[in-house]
C-alpha positions in Angstrom: -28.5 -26.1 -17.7 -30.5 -26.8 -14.4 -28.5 -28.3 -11.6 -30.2 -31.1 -9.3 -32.2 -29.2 -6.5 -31.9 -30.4 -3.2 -34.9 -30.9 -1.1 -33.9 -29.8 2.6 -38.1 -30.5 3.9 -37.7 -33.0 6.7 -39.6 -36.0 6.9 -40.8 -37.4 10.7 -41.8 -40.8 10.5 -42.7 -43.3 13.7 -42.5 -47.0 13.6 -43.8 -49.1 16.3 -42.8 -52.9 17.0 -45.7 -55.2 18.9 -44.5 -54.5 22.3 -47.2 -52.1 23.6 -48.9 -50.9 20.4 -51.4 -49.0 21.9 -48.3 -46.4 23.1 -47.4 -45.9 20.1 -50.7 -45.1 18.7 -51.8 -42.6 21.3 -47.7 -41.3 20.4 -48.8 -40.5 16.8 -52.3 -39.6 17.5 -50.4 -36.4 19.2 -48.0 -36.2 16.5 -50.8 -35.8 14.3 -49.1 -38.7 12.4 -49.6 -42.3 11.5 -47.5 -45.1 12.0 -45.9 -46.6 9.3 -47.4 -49.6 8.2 -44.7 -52.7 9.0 -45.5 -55.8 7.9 -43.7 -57.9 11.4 -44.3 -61.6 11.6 -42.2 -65.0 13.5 -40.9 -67.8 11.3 -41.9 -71.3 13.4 -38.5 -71.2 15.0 -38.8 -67.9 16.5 -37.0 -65.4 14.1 -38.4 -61.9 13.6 -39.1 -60.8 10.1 -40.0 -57.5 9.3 -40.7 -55.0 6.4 -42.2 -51.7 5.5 -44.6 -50.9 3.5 -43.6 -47.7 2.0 -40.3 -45.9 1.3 -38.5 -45.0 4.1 -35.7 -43.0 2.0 -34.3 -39.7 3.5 -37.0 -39.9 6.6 -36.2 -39.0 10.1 -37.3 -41.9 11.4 -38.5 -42.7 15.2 -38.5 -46.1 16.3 -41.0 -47.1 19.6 -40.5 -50.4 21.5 -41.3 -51.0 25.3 -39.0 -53.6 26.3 -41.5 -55.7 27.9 -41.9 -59.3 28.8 -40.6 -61.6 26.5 -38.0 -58.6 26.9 -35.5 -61.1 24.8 -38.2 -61.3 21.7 -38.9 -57.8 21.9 -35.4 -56.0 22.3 -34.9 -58.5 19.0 -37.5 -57.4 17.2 -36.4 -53.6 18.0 -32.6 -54.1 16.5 -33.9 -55.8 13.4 -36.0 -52.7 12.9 -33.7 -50.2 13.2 -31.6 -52.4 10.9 -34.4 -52.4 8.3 -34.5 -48.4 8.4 -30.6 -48.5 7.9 -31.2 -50.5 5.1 -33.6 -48.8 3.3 -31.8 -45.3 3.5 -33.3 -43.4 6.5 -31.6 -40.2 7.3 -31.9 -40.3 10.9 -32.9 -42.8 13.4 -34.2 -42.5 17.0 -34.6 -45.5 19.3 -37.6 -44.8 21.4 -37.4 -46.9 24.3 -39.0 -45.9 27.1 -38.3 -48.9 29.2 -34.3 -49.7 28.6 -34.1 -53.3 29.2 -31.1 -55.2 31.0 -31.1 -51.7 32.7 -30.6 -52.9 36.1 -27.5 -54.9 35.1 -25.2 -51.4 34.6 -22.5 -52.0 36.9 -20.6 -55.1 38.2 -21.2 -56.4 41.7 -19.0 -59.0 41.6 -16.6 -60.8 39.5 -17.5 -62.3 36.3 -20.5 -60.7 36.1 -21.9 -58.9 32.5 -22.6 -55.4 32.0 -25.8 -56.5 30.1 -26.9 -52.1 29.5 -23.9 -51.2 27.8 -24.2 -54.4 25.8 -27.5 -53.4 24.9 -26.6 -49.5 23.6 -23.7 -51.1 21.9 -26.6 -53.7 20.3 -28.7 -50.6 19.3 -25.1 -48.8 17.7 -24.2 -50.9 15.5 -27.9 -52.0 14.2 -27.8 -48.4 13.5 -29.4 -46.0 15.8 -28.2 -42.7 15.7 -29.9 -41.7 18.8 -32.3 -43.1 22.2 -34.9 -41.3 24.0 -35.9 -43.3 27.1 -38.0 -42.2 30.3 -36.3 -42.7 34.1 -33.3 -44.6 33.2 -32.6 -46.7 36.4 -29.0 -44.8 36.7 -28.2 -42.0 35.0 -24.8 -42.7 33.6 -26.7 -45.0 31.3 -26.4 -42.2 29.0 -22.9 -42.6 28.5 -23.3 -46.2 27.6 -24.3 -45.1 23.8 -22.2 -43.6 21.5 -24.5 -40.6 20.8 -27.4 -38.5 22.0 -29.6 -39.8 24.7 -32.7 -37.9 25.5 -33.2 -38.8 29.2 -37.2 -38.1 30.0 -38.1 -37.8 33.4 -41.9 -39.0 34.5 -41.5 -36.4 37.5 -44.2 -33.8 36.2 -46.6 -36.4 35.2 -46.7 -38.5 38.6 -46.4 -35.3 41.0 -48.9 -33.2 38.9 -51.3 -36.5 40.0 -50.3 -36.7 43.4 -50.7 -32.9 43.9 -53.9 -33.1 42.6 -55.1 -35.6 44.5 -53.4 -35.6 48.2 -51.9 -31.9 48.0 -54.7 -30.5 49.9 -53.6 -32.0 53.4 -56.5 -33.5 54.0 -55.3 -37.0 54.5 -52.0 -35.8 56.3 -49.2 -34.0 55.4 -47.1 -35.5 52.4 -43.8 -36.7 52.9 -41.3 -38.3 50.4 -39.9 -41.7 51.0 -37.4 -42.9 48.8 -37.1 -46.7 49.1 -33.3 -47.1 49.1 -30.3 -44.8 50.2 -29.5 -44.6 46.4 -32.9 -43.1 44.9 -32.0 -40.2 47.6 -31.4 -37.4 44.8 -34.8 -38.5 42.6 -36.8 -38.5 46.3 -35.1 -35.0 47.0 -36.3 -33.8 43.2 -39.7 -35.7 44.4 -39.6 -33.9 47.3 -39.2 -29.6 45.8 -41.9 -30.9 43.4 -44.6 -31.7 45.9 -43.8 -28.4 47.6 -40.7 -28.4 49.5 -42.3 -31.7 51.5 -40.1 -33.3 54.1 -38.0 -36.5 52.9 -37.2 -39.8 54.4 -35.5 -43.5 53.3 -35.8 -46.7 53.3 -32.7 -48.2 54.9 -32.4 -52.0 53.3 -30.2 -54.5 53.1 -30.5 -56.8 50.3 -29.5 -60.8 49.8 -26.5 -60.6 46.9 -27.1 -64.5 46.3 -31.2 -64.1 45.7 -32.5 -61.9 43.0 -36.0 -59.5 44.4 -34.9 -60.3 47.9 -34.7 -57.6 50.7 -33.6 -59.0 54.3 -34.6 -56.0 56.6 -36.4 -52.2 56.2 -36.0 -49.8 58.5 -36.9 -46.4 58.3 -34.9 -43.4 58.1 -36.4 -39.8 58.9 -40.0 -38.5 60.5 -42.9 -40.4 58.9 -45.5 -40.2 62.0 -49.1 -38.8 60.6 -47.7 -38.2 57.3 -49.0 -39.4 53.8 -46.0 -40.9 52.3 -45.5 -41.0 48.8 -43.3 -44.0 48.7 -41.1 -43.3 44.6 -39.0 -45.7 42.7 -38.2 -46.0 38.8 -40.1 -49.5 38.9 -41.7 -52.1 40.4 -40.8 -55.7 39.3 -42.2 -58.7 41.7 -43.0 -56.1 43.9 -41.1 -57.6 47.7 -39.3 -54.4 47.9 -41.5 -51.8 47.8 -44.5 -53.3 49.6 -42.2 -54.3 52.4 -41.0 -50.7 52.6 -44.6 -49.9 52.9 -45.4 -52.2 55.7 -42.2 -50.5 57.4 -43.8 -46.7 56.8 -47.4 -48.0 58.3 -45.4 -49.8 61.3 -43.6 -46.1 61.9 -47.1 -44.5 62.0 -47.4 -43.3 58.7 -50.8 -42.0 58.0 -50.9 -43.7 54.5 -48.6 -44.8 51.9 -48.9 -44.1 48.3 -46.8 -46.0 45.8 -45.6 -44.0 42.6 -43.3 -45.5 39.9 -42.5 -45.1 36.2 -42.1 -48.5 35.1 -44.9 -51.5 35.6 -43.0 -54.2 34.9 -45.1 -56.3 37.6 -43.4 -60.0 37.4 -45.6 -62.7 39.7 -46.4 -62.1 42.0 -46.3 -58.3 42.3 -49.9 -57.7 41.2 -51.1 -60.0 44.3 -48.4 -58.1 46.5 -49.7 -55.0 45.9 -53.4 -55.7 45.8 -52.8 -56.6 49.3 -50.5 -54.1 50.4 -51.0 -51.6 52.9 -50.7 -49.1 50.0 -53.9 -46.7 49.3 -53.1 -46.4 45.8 -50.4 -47.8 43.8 -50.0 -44.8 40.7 -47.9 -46.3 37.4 -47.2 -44.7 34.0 -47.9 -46.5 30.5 -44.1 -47.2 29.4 -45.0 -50.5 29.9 -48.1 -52.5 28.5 -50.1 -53.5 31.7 -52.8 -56.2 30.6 -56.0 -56.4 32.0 -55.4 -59.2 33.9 -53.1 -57.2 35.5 -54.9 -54.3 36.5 -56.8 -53.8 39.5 -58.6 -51.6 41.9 -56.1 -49.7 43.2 -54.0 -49.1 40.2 -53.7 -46.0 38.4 -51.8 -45.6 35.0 -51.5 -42.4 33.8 -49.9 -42.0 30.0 -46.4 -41.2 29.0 -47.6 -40.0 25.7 -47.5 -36.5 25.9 -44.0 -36.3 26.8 -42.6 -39.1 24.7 -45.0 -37.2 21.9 -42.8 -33.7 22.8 -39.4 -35.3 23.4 -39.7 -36.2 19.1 -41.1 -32.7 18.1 -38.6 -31.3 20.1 -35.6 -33.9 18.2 -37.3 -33.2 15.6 -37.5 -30.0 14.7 -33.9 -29.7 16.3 -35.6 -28.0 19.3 -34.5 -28.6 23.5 -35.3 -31.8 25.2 -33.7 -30.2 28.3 -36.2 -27.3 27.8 -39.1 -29.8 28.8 -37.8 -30.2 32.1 -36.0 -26.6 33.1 -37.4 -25.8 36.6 -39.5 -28.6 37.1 -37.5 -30.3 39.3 
């Protein structure tokens, strides 16, 4: 009598929400995969439905959302998803996020305040995630928010291979790092061994505690003179703090100021900030959808693909995240 055989061949499938579906594509484009078609639609009062169209049963499945403006709708539509793969039997599921919303609210400032992050991992938990992968969380201990594996990508490589590229040859000054807080300090200093051993300088701010986005005073920490500055931060929302920090760097003599961050998230009115900022070129990655009407001259996305693409071959196939990044930074 023939027993039942077990089938051990793994199954990688990617699902993509409506957040930023042109990520997702260019994901499983490197995957040499296609997305699963979902069928994802909004009753008149606003509720997500969702369902896919084909069995999901025994899969390792990978779930891609940007949490993007309406971040609320979006983060939504993201849980429901994850519970639909739960549902339906998937082995294994992987939140892809690779903008973690409410990630700026991880620690309390004052009293009665939220710790919206944690809320969020817990969200993703019990919907039924078994693991995140996320790019430039904005604080690292983040990962210990969910109960499980967190694959923490870093967009180092892709923004300093760029920069390198294009300013490395010292022809437009000498390259310093800026970070634009006192707290970035230890991604400027990985910033900094990446361009080259370059020298490093801060921002020194002070920010208003009962006004969201509002700085009171820059002032600039370090030797800047003649120097191309490469001004870093995990992202730029309305945009007041880092162009200010910029206008400090070109009062201080800077040669130049080049703006780098991982996550667009560009609120009103950053894309007028920044189109007028002192800033040569402002250099972005894809985690986020940036519309045309937001894009302009000196803007530069580059895509976050390729790694996001690696990070799930390397989860999947039981491989090393951590591999991805040894001696890069």
């Amino acid at each position: 009598m023939s027993g039942l055989k077990k089938t051990t061949e793994k199954n990688l499938m990617v699902f993509s929400g409506r957040a930023h579906p042109g990520l997702a594509d260019e994901v499983a484009e490197l995957l040499e995969t296609e997305l699963v078609p979902t069928e994802a639609r909004d009753f008149a009062n606003g509720e997500i439905y969702i369902r896919y169209a084909e069995s999901v049963r025994g899969c390792d499945a990978f779930v891609l959302q940007s949490h993007t403006t309406p971040i609320n709708q979006w983060i939504m539509e993201h849980l429901i998803m994850v519970d639909a793969l739960k549902r339906a039997s998937a082995k294994r599921i992987t939140v892809v996020m690779p903008f973690w919303g409410y990630s700026r609210q991880d620690k309390k400032h004052r009293g009665r305040e939220p710790i919206s992050a944690r809320l969020v991992a817990d969200m993703f938990k019990v919907a039924g995630a078994d693991r995140i992968i996320s790019v430039d969380l904005h604080a690292d201990q983040l990962q210990g928010y969910f109960d499980g594996p967190v694959d923490h990508l870093m967009a180092l490589p892709v923004l300093t291979d760029y920069i390198k590229e294009k300013y490395g040859d010292g022809q437009m000054g000498e390259l310093a790092v800026v970070s634009p807080d006192a707290g970035r300090i230890k991604v400027a200093e990985k910033w900094a061994a990446k361009l080259g051993g370059v020298p490093l300088a801060f921002i020194h701010k002070t920010r208003r505690t009962d006004m969201a986005n509002e700085v009171v005073a820059n002032r600039v920490v370090g030797e800047v003179a003649g120097k191309m500055c490469v001004l870093t931060d995990d992202m730029i929302d309305t945009g007041g703090t880092i162009v200010k920090a910029a206008e400090a760097l070109m009062k201080d003599g800077a040669a130049g100021v080049i703006i780098a961050a991982t996550h667009a998230i560009l609120s009103d009115p950053a894309v007028d900030r920044l189109k007028n900022s002192t800033a040569t070129e402002i250099v972005i990655t894809n985690t986020l959808p940036v519309p045309p009407e937001k894009q302009f001259d000196k803007l530069t996305t580059l895509s976050i693909a390729p790694l996001v693409a690696r990070a799930i071959r390397e989860v999947f196939e039981d491989g090393s995240v951590t591999s991805m990044f040894d001696g890069q930074a």
